[in-house]
C-alpha positions in Angstrom: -13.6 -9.2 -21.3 -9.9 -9.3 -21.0 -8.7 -8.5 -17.7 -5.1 -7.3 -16.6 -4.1 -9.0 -13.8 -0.8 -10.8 -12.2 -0.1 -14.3 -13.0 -1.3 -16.1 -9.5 2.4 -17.3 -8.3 2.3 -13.1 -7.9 0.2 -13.6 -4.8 2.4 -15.0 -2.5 5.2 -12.5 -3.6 3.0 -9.6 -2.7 2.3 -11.0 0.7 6.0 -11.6 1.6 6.9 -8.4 0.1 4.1 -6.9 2.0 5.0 -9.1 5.0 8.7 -7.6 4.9 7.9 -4.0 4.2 5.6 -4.0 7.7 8.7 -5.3 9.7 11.0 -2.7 8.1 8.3 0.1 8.9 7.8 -1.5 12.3 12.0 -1.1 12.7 12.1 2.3 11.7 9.4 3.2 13.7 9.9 1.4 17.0 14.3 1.1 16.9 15.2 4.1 14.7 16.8 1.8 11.7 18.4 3.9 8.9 21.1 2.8 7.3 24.1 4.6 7.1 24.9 2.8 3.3 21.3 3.9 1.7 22.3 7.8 1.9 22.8 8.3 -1.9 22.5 10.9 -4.2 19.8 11.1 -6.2 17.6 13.3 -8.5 14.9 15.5 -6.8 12.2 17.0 -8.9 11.8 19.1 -5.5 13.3 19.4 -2.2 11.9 21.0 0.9 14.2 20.7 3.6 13.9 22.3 6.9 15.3 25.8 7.5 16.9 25.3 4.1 16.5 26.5 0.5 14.2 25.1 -1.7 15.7 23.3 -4.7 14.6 22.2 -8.0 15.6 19.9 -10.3 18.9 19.0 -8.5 20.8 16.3 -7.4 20.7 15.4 -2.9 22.1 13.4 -0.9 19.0 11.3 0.8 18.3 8.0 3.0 16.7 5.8 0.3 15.7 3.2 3.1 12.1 5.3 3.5 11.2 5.3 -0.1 12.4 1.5 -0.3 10.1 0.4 2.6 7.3 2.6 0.1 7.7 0.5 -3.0 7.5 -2.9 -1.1 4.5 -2.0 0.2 3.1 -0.5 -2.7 4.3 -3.7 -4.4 3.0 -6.2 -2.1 -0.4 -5.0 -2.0 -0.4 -4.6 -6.2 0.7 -8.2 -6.4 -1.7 -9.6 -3.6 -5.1 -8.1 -4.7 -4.7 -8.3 -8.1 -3.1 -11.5 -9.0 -5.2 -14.2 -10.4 -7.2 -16.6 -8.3 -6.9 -20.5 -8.9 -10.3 -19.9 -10.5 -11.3 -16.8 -11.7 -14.8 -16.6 -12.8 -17.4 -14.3 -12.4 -18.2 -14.1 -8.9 -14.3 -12.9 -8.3 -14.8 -10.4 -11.0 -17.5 -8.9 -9.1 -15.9 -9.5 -5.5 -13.1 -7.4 -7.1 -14.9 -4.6 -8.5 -17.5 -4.0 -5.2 -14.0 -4.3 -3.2 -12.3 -1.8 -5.1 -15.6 0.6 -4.8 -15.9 0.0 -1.1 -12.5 0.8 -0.8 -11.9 4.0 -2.5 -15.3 5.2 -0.5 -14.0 4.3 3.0 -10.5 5.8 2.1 -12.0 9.3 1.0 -14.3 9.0 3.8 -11.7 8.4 6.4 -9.5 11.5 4.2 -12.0 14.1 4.2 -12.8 13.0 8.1 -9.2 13.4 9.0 -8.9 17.1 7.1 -11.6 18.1 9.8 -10.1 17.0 13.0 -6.1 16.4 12.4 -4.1 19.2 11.9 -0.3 19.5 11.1 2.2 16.7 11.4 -0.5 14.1 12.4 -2.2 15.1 8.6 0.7 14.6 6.9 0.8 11.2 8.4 -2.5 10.8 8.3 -2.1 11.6 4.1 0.5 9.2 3.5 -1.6 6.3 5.1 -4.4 7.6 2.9 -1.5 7.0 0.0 -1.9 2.9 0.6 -5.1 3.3 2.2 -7.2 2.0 -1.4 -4.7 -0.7 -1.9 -4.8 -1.6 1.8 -8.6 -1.6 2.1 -9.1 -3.1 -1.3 -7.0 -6.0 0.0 -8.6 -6.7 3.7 -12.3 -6.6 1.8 -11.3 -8.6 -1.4 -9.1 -11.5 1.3 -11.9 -11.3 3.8 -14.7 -11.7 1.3 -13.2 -14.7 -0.2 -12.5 -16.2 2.8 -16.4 -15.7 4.0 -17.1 -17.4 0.8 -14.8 -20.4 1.2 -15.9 -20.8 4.5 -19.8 -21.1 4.0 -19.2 -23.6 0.4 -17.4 -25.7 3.5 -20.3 -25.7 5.8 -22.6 -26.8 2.7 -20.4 -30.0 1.9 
């Protein structure tokens, strides 16, 4: 069965990138960062702002610096759960696949939990978690699972 997965050098990219895009969140959460040089135009399918007009298909001036942080994350979790392992055989294969399972269940579970008990601003937070929340999950369960496995062919030797 051919599978489509990263090259394995892809791995420790995704972490860094992961690694980086946590510290730039962190910073823009915790000291405010936005920088002044990321305010661009760019092209907006659609724009809500704010006591504002609505606008489609037309060009805004935005902070790029949020959707920046997005990507590395997005990218550093693509790269680190599904890059080749030193030695992929079967057992990964299925480590994958019940990782991936477990995680879109928990992440569905948690979203359809938090559409009963958060409401507004705290949802649409809540909703863009949910946005990494496969990836993330899929990650911690794959990492942890191999690690639990490493571990116990150690104790054997």
């Amino acid at each position: 069965m051919k599978t489509y997965l990263f090259p394995s050098v892809y791995q420790k990219l995704g972490f860094t990138l992961f690694i980086v895009a946590l510290v730039l969140f962190i910073g823009t959460l915790v000291f405010d960062w936005e920088f002044s040089f990321l305010t661009v135009k760019v092209w907006a399918l659609w724009d809500i702002e704010f006591l504002a007009d609505t606008q489609y298909f037309a060009f805004i001036e935005n902070n790029i610096f949020d959707e920046i942080i997005l990507v590395l994350f997005i990218l550093g979790l693509l790269f680190s759960g599904f890059s080749k392992q030193k030695i992929e055989d079967e057992y990964i294969a299925k480590t994958r696949l019940s990782s991936l399972l477990s995680a879109v269940l928990i992440n569905y579970v948690l979203l359809i939990l938090g559409s009963f008990f958060l409401y507004g601003l705290a949802f649409y937070y809540f909703a863009l978690f949910a946005l990494l929340g496969v990836l993330l999950i899929y990650n911690l369960k794959f990492h942890l699972n191999l690690y639990v496995q490493q571990k116990s062919l150690q104790h054997e030797e």
